[in-house]
C-alpha positions as CSV (number, residue, x, y, z in Angstrom):
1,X,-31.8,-14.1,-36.5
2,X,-31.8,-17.5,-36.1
3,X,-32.3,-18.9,-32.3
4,X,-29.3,-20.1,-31.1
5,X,-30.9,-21.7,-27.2
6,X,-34.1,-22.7,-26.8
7,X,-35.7,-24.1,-23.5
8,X,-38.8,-25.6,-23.5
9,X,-40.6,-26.5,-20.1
10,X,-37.8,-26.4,-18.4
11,X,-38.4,-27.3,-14.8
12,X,-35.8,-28.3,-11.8
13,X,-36.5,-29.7,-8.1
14,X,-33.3,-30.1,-5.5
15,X,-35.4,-32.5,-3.4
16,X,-38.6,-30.8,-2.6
17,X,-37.5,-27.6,-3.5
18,X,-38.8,-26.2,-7.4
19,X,-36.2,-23.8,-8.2
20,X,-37.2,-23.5,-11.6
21,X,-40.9,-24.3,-12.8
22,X,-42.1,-24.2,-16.7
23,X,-39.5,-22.0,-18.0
24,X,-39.7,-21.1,-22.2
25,X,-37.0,-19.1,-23.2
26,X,-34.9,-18.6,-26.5
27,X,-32.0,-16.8,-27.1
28,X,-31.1,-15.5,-31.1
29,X,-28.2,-15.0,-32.3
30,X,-25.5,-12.3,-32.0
31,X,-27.8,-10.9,-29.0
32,X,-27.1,-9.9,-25.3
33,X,-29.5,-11.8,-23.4
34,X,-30.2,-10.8,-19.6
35,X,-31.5,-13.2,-17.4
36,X,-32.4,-10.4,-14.3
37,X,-34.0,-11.2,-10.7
38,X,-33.1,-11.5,-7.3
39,X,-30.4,-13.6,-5.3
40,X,-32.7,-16.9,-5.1
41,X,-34.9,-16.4,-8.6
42,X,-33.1,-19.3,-10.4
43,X,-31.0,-17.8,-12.3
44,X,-27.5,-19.5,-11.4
45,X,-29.4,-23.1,-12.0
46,X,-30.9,-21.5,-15.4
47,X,-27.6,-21.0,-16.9
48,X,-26.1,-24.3,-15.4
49,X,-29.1,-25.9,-17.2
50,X,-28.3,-24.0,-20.7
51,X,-24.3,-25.2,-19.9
52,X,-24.8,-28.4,-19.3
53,X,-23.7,-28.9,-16.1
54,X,-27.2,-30.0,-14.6
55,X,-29.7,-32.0,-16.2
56,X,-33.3,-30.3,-16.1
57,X,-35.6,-32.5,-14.3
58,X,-38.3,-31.9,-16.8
59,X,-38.1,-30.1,-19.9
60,X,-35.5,-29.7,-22.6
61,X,-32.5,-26.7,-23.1
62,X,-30.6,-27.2,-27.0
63,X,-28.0,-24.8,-27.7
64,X,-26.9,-24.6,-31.2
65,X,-29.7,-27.7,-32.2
66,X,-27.7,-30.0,-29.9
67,X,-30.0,-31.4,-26.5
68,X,-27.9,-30.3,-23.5
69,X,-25.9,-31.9,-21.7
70,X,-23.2,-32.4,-24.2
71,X,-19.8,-32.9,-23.6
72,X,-18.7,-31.7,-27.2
73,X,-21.3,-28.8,-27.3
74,X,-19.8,-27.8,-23.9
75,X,-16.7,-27.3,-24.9
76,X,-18.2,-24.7,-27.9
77,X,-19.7,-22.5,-24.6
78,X,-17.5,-20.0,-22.5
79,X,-19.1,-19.6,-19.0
80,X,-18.1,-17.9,-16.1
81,X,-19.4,-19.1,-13.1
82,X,-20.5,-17.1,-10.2
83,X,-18.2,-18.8,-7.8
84,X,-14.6,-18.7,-9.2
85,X,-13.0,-22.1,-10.1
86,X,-9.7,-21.1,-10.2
87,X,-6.3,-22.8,-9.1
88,X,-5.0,-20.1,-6.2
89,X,-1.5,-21.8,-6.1
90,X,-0.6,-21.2,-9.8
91,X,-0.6,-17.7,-11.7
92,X,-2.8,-16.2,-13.3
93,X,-0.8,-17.0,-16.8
94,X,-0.5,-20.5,-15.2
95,X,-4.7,-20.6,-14.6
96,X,-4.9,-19.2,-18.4
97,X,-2.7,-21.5,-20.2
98,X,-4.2,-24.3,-18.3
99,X,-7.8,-23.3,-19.4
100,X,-6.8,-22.9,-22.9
101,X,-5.4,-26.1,-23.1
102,X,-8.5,-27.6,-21.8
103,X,-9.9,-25.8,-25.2
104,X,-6.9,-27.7,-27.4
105,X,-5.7,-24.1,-28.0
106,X,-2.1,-24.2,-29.9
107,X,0.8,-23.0,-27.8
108,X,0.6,-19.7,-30.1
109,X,-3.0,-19.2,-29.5
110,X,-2.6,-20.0,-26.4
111,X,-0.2,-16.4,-25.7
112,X,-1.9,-14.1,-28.0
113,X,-5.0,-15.0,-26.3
114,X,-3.1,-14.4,-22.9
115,X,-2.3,-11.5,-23.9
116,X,-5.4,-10.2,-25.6
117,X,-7.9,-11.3,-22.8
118,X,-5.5,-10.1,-19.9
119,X,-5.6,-6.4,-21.0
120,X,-9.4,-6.6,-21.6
121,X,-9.7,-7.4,-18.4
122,X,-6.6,-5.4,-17.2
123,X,-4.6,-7.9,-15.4
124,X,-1.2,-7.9,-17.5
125,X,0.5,-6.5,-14.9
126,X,-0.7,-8.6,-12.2
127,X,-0.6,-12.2,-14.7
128,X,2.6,-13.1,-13.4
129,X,1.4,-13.5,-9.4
130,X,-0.1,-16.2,-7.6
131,X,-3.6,-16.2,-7.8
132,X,-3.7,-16.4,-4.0
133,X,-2.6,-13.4,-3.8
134,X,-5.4,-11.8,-5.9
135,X,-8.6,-9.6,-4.5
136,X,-12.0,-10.7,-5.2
137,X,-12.2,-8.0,-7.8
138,X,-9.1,-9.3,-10.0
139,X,-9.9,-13.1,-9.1
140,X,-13.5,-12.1,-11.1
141,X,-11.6,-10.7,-13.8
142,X,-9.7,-13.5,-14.5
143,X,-12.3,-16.0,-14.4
144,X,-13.5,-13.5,-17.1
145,X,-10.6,-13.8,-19.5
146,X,-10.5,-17.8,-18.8
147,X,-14.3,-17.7,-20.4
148,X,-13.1,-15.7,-23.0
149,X,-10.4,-17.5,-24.4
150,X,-11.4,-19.3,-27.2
151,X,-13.8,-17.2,-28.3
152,X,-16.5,-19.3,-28.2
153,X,-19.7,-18.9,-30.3
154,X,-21.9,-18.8,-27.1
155,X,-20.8,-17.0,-24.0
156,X,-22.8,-17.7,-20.2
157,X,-21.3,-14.9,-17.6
158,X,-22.8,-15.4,-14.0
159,X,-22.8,-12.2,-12.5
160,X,-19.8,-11.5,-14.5
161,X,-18.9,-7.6,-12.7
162,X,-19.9,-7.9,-8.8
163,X,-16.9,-6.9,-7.2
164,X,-15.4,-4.9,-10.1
165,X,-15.0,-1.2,-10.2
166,X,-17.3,1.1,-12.9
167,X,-14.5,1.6,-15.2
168,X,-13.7,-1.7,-15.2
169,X,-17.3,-2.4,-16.0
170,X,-17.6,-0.5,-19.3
171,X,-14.3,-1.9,-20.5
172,X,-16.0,-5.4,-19.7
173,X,-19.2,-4.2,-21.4
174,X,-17.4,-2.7,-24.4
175,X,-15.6,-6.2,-25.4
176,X,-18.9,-7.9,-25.0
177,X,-20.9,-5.6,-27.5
178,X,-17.6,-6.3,-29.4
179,X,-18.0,-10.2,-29.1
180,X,-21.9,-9.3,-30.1
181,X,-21.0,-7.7,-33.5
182,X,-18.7,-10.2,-34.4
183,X,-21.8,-12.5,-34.0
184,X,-21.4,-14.4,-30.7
185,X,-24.4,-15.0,-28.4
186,X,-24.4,-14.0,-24.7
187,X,-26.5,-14.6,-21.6
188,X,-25.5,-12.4,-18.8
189,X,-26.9,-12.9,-15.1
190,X,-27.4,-9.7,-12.9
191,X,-29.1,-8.0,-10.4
192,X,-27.9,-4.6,-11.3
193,X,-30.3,-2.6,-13.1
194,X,-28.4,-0.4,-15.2
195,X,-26.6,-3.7,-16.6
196,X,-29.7,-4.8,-17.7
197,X,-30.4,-1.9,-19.8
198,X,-27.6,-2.8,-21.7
199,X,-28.9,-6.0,-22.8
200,X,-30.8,-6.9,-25.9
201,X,-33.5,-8.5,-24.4
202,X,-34.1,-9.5,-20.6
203,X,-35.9,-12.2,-18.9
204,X,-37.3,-11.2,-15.6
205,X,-37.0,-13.7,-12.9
206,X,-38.5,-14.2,-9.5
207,X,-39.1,-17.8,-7.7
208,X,-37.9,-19.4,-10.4
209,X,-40.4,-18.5,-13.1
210,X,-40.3,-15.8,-15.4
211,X,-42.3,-12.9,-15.1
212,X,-41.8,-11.1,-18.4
213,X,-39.6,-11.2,-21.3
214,X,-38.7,-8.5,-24.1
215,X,-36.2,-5.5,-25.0
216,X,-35.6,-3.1,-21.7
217,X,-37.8,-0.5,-23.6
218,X,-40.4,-2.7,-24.3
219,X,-40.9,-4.1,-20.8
220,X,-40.9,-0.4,-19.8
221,X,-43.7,0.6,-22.0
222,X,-45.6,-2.2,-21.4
223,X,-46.0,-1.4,-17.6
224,X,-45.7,2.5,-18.5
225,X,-42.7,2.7,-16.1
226,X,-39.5,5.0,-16.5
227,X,-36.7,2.0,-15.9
228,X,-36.0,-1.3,-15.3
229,X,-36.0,-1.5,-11.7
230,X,-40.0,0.1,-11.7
231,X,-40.6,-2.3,-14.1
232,X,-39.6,-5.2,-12.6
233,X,-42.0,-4.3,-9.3
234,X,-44.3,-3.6,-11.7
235,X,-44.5,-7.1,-13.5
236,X,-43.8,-9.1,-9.9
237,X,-46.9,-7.0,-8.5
238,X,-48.8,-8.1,-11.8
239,X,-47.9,-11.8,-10.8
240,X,-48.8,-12.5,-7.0
């Protein structure tokens, strides 16, 4: 498979503070790549790194061969960040068409996609309401579905289900192995343990460095450890 991100030294500092120090990682494609750790481990600044949206200040993150940031490559990424940017004055059709447009999605597109991303995330019933009037949970989900849109080759979900009920959850997980077989590439942030034994392959974060990578099996055997969560002691124990 061919690697689709690739980071390379990748460091960042807000002031004094290293939230990120010599971080390697590549990410093939077609693959369900977990970035896993704690609230403060770098993760949300990882991804917004891999994006785009902040410039490393050392090192260098390429998604698809092109150096990051790029406005154009940007536009070929869905993310979903872990705050919601959403408009709470319009609908959540309104939020929708507004984000595909942003994608130069056809006015067709543009409704099947609507459509097709608002049962996935079961809000068709709800799609026609202000988005003010939304609970965390469906506000999540719609962010969700605004990533989604144009199907984009490469998919960056921050903490994409806090907030959302189990069911929910495997519907969310079942489109994304979907998106997976159909060949797109996907980084998922999480805390949650049993989401990262659905990924691929995890990198395990703490204090912005990573601590181990590999499949969830793999960085089980390797520490002789029954799941993730041992696992992850394990490896942080290995590294003080």
């Amino acid at each position: 498979m061919n690697e689709v991100i690739n980071l390379h030294n990748v460091a960042h500092s807000f002031g004094k503070e290293v939230v990120l120090d010599n971080v390697d990682l590549s990410v093939k494609n077609g693959e369900i790549f977990g970035l896993l750790g704690p609230s403060g481990a770098g993760k949300t600044t990882l991804v917004k790194i891999i994006t785009g949206i902040l410039s490393p200040t050392r090192g260098t993150s390429t998604v698809q061969g092109t150096i990051m940031p790029s406005l154009q490559q940007m536009r070929k990424i869905g993310f979903m960040a872990q705050s919601d940017a959403l408009y709470t004055e319009l609908s959540g059709r309104e939020n929708l068409d507004f984000f595909a447009s942003i994608y130069e999605m056809k006015k067709t597109e543009r409704k099947n996609a609507i459509q097709k991303f608002g049962a996935v995330v079961d809000l068709l019933d709800h799609l026609d309401k202000r988005v003010e009037n939304y609970s965390g949970g469906m506000k999540r989900r719609l962010s969700l579905a605004a990533a989604l849109l144009h199907e984009p080759d490469v998919l960056i979900l921050d903490e994409p289900t806090v907030g959302i009920d189990p069911i929910l959850r495997q519907s969310i997980w079942n489109e994304l192995y979907r998106l997976k077989e159909s060949g797109k590439t996907i980084i998922v942030t999480t805390h949650v343990m049993d989401e990262a034994e659905k990924c691929d392959r995890l990198a395990l974060l703490r204090d912005g460095s990573i601590i181990a990578q590999g499949t969830p099996n793999d960085l089980k055997h390797n520490v002789q450890v029954d799941s993730i969560e041992e696992a992850f002691l394990q490896y942080g124990g290995a590294g003080k």
